[in-house]
LUMVEX-904396 format. One record per residue (C-alpha): residue number from 1; residue in one letter; x, y, z. Coordinates in nm, 4 decimals, decimal comma. Each point is the difference from the previous one (the first is absolute). Example, Ala and Ser with C-alpha at 12.3 -4.5 7.8 and 13.67 -1.06 7.14 Angstrom:
! LUMVEX-904396
1	a	1,2300	-0,4500	0,7800
2	s	0,1370	0,3440	-0,0660
END
This chain:
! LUMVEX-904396
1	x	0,0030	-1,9807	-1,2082
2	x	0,2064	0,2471	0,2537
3	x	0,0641	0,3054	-0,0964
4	x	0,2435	0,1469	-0,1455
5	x	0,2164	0,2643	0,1568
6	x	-0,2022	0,3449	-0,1970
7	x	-0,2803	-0,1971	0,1481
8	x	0,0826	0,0186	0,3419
9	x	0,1646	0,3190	-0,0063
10	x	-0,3317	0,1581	-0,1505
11	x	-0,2260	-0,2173	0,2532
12	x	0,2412	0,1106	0,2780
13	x	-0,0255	0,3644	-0,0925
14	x	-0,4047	-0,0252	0,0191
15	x	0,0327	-0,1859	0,3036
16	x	0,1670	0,2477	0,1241
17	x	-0,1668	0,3145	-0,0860
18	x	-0,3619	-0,2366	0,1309
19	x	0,1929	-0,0167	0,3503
20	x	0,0859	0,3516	0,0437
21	x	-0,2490	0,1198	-0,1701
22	x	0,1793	0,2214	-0,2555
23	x	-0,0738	0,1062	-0,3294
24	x	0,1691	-0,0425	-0,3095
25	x	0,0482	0,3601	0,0494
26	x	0,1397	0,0406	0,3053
27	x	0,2499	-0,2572	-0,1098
28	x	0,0601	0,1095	-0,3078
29	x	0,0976	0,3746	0,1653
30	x	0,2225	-0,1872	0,2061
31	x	0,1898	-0,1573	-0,2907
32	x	0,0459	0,3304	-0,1952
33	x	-0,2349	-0,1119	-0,2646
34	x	-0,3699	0,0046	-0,1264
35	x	-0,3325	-0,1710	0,1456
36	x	0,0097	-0,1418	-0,4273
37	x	0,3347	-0,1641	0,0457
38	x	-0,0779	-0,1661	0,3250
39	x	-0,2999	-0,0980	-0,1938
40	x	0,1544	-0,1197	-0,2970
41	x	0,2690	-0,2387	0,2203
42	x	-0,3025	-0,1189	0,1987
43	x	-0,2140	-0,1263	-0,3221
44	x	0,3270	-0,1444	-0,1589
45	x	0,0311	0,1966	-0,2876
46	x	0,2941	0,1544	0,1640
47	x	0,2854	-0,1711	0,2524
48	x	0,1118	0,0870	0,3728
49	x	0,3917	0,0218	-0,0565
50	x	0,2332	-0,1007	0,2903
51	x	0,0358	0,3436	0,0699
52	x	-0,3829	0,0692	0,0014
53	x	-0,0258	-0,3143	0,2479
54	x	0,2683	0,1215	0,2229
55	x	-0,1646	0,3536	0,0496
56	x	-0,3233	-0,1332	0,0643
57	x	0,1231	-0,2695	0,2756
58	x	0,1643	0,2901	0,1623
59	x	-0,2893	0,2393	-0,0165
60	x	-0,1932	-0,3217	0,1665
61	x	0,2384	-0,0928	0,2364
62	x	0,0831	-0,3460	-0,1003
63	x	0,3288	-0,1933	-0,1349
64	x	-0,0413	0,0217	-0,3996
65	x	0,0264	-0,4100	0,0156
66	x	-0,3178	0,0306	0,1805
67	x	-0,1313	0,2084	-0,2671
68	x	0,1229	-0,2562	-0,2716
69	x	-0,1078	-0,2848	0,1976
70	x	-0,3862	0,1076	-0,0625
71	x	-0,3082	0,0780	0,1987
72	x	0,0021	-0,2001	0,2664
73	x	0,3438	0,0873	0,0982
74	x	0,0230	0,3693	-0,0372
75	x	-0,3415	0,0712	0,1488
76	x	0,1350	-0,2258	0,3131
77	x	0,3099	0,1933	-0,0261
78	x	-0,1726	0,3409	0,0461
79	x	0,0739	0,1382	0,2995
80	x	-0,3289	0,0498	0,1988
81	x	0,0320	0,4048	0,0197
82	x	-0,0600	-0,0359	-0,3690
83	x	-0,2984	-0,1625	-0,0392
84	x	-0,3058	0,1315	0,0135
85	x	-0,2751	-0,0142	0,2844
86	x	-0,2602	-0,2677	-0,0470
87	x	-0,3234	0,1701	-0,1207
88	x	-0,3099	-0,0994	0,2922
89	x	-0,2540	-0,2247	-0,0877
90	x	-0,3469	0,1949	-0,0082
91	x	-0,1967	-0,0387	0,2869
92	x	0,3064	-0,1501	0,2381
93	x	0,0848	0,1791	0,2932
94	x	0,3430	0,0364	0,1394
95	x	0,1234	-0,2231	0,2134
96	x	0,0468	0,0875	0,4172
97	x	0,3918	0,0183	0,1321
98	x	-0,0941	-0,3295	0,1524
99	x	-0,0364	-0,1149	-0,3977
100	x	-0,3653	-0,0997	0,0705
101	x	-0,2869	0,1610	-0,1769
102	x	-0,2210	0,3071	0,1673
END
């Protein structure tokens, strides 16, 4: 069964905050409201309004259709500045300028 737009927007949200690696928190500061309420909209018992969706596709750099369209989308929309750096695998090494391995 696809999902239904709250769905996506909430799946797009976590998506979002996994990529960048934000917190509830930090996002929450940037909307002008508390860690709870991001909370509550996240778990459903609460709703992202259009204006809620709009702020947070502009504090993420994306088109708010992106946002609406669901994870996939607005994680592919993010614009690479905003996501965060990939975490190294224990026990790799990094790679040479030449791309091989030392």
């Amino acid at each position: 069964m696809p999902m239904n737009l709250e769905e996506r927007v909430r799946s797009a949200v976590a998506a979002l905050l996994h990529a960048t690696g934000e917190s509830q928190t930090a996002l929450a500061a940037t909307l002008g409201v508390s860690q709870t309420q991001v909370s509550r909209r996240q778990s459903g018992t609460a709703t992202w309004s259009l204006a809620d969706c709009e702020e947070v596709a502009a504090h993420y750099g994306i088109d708010v259709l992106d946002l609406l369209a669901g994870p996939t989308r607005a994680t592919e929309a993010l614009p690479p500045a905003r996501r965060r750096a990939p975490a190294r695998q224990p026990g790799s090494r990094p790679a040479t300028a030449d791309g091989g391995r030392r």
